[in-house]
Backbone as CSV, one residue per row, in Angstrom:
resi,resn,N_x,N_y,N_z,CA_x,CA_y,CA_z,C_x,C_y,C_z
1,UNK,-26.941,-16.184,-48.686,-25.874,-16.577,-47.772,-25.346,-15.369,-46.999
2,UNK,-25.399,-14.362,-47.208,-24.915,-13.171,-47.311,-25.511,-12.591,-46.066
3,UNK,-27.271,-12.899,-46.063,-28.251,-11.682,-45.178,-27.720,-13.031,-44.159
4,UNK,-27.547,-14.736,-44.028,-27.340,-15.538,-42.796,-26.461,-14.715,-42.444
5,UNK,-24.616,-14.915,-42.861,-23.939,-14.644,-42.277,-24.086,-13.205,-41.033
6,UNK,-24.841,-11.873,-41.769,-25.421,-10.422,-41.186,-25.664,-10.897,-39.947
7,UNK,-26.738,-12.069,-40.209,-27.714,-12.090,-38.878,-26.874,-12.430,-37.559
8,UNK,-25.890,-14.035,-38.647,-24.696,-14.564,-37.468,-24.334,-13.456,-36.759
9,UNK,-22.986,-12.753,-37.099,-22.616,-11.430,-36.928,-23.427,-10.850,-35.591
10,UNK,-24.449,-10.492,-35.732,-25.715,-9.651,-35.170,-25.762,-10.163,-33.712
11,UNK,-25.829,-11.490,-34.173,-26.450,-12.541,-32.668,-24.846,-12.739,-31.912
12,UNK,-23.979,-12.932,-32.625,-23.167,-12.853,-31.871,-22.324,-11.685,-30.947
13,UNK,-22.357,-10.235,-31.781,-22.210,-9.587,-30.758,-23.213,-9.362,-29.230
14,UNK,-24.482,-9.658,-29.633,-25.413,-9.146,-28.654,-24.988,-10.455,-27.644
15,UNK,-24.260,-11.532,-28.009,-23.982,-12.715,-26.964,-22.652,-12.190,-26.110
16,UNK,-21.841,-11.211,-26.900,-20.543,-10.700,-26.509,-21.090,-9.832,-25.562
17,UNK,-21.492,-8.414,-26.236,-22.229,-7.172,-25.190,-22.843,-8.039,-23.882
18,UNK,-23.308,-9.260,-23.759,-24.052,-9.762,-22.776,-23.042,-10.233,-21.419
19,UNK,-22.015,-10.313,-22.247,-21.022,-11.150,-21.599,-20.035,-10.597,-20.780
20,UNK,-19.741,-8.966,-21.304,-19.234,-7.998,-21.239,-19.961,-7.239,-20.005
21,UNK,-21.079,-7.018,-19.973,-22.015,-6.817,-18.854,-21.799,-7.479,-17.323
22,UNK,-21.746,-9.114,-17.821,-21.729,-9.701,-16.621,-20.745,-9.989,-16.065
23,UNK,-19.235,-9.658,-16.592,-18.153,-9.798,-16.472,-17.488,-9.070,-14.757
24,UNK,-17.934,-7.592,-15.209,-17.476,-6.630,-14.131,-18.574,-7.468,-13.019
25,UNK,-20.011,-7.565,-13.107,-20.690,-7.769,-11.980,-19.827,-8.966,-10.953
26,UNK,-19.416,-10.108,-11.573,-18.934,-10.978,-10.853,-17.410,-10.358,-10.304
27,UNK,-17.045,-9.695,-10.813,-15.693,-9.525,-10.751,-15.875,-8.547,-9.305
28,UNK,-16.860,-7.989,-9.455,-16.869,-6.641,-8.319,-17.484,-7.953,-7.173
29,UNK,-18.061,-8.594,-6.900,-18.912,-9.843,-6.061,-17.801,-10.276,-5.478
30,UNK,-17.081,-11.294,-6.786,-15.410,-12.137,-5.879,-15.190,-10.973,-4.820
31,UNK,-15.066,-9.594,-5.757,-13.776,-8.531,-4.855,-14.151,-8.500,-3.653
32,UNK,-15.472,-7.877,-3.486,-16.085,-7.792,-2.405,-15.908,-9.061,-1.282
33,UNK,-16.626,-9.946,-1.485,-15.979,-11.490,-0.795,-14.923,-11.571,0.063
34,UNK,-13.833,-11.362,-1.115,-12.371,-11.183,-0.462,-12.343,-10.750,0.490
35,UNK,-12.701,-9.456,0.142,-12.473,-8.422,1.472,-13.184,-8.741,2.653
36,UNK,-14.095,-9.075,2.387,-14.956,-8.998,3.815,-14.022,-10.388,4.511
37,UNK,-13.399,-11.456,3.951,-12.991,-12.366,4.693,-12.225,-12.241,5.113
38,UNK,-10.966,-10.970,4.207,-9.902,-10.677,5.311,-10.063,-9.593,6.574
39,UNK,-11.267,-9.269,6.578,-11.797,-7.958,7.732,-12.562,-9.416,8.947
């Protein structure tokens, strides 16, 4: 039960780190957007 839970653990940060990654990309995209619509 012990080595499941490890693995849980495991898979779920690498779903976090993934998430964390794509976070800024969109965030910098919206920003960009913005701007160009108020120019």
């Amino acid at each position: 039960m012990l080595d499941q839970r490890v693995g849980h653990v495991a898979e779920h940060s690498q779903t976090v780190a993934a998430r964390a990654v794509q976070f800024p990309q969109t965030m910098t995209v919206t920003h960009f957007s913005f701007l160009d619509s108020k120019f």
